[in-house]
N, C-alpha and C positions, 0 to 999 in steps of 0.2 A: 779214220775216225770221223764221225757227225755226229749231229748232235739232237735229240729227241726229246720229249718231254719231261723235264727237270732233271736229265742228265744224257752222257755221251755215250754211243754206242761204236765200238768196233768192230769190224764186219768184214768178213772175208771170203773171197772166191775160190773155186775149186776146180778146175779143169779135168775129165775123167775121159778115158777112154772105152766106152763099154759097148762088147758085143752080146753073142746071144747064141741058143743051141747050134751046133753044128760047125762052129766057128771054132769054138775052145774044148771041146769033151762034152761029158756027161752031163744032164742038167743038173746034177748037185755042185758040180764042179765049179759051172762059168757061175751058178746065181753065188756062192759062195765066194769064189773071186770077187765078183763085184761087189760083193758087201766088204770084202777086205778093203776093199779103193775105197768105198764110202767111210768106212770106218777112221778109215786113216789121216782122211782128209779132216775127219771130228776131231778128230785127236790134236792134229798140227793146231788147228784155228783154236782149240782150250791155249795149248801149250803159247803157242801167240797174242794170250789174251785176248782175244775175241769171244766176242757177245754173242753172233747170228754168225753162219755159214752158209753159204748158197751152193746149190749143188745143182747140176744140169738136167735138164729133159733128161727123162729115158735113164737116169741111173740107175733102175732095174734089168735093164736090157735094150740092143739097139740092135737093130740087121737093114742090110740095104734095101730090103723087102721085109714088111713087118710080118710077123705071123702069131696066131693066137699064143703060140706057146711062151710068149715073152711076159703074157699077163700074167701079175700074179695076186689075190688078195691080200688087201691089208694085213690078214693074219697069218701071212707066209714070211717067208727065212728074211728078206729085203726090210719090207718096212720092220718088222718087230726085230729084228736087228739095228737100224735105223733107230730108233726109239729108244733103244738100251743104250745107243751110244752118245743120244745127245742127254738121257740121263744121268749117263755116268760124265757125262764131261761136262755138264752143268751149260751147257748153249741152246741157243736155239739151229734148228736145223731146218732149211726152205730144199727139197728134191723133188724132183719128178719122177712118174711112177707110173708103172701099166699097169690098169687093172681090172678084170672082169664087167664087162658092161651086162643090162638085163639081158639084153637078148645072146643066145648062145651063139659061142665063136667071136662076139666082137669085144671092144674093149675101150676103156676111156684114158684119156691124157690125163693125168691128173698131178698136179702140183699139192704137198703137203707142207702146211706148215707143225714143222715139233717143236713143241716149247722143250724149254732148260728141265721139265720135269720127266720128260717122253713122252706128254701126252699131246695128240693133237691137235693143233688149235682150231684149224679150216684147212681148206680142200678148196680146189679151184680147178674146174676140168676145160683145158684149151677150146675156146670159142671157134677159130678160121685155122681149118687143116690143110697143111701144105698137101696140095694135088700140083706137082710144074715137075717140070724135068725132068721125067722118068718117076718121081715120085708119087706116090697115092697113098696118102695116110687115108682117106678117106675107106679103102680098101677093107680095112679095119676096125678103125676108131670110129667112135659116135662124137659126133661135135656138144661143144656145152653149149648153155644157154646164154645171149648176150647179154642179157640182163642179169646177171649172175656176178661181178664184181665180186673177192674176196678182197679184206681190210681185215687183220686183227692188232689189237696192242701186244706187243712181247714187252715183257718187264728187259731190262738193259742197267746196265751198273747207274745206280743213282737215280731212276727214275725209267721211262716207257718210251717203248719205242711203234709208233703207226706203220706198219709194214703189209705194202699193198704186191700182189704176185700178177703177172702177166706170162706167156710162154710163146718162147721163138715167134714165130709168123704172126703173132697178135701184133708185135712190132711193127709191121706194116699199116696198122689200119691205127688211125691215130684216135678215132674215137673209143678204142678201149679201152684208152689209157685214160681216158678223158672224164669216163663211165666210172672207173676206177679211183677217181680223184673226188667226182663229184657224192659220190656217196659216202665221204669222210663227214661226219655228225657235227653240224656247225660249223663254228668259224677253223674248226681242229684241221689240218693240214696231213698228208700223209706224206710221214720222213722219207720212205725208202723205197722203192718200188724195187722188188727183186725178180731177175729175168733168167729163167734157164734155158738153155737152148739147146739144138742139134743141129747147127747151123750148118748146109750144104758147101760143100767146096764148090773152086770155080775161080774164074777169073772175075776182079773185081768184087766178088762178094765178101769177104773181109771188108771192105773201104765204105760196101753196103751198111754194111750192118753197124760198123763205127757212126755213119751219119745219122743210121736210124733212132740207135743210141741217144746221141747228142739231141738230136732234133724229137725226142719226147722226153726227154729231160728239162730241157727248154722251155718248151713249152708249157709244161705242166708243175713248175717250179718245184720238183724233184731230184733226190737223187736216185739214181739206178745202178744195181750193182748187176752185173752178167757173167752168168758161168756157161758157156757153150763146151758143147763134146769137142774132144780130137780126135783122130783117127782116120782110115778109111773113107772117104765120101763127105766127110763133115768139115775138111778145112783143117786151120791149125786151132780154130778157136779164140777167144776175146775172152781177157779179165784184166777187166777195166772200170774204173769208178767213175760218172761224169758228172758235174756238179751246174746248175741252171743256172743261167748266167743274164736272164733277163724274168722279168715280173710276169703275169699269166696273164695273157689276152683276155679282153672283155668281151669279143666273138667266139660263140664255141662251137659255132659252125667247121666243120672238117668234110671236105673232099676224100670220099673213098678212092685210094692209088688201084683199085681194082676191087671191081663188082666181086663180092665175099658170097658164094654158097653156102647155104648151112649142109655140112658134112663135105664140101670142098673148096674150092674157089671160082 
């Protein structure tokens, strides 16, 4: 529970497991299964009275090697299922989503935000592509623009809630967060920062990503909620709430942890 603009929001995480063609069957099959995970996870977070639900990177599809076929437009089986569910269950819904970039073959990262009505509020396409360790989202994706910060209000029991989205590997670079805060209108503060991810296994990476957590929570006197994938390659995953526990720096100078490509790293 926190607390938002003249009232409180409950907010819940979702940890998903999703693969992609060739892994589970036929492509009606696997996009259909995972909208059953998404769905379900809608469902629990109504039933638990919750307000907002966060849902992971990539909850339309994930493979250890991306491929065009994982995108799917807005107006396919994923989001407009996505959309009916947070309709019908009266929430709001934050996933991540592949989808069709202009140029043909590639595709963008895209976090949505669904209000309680299924309509969409904003859209927010990952800034810094993980390219490390065998990894090349770049491969595929088109990187967003840094300058691009999403912030919307979701109405929440009793009054609004300021709910700003970042996605896995932006984690790293603290000025996005920073981008992200600052463009809240006035003196208005942003309640919740929501983080989906597809966090890489490995040794210590878990312990990574709990610090990273904390230390832009911190910072940026937020809270953040994290829903990272399980599975295969991804770790076991984080859902965890961190709450800022010191006032926000009057320097907003930030040291890049690593020179950012646009479209890699």
């Amino acid at each position: 529970m926190l607390a938002g603009t003249g009232g409180a929001a409950r907010v819940a995480v979702a940890q998903l497991a999703a693969d992609g063609p060739g892994l589970s069957g036929t492509e009606g099959d696997w996009r259909e299964r995972l909208l059953l995970q998404a769905r379900s996870a809608v469902r629990r977070a109504r039933e638990q009275g919750c307000d907002v639900v966060v849902l992971p990177e990539y909850t339309s599809g994930w493979l250890p090697r991306l491929v065009a076929d994982l995108a799917e437009p807005e107006s396919g089986l994923l989001v407009t299922g996505l959309r009916s569910a947070a309709a019908k269950a009266g929430v709001v819904v934050v996933a991540g989503v592949l989808v069709p970039a202009a140029t043909e073959g590639r595709a963008l990262n895209v976090t949505l935000v669904i209000g309680a009505d299924g309509e969409v509020l904003g859209r927010y396409t990952k800034v810094h592509l993980y390219d490390a360790y065998g990894a090349r989202e770049s491969e595929l994706l088109d990187a967003g623009e840094p300058g691009e910060p999403l912030v919307v209000d979701v109405p929440v029991t009793g009054g609004s809630l300021r709910l700003g989205v970042v996605t896995c590997y932006d984690l790293r670079f603290p000025e996005s967060m920073r981008a992200l805060v600052d463009c809240a209108a006035g003196d208005a503060l942003v309640d919740l920062v929501a983080v989906g991810a597809a966090w890489s296994g490995g040794e210590h990476k878990a312990e990574q990503l709990r610090t990273l957590v904390r230390a832009r929570a911190i910072e940026n006197t937020a809270y953040l909620a994290l829903a990272s994938q399980s599975g295969r390659g991804r770790g076991r995953g984080e859902r965890r709430r961190r709450s800022p526990r010191h006032g926000r720096g009057s320097d907003r100078r930030r040291r890049r942890p690593r020179k950012s490509r646009r479209g890699g790293r």
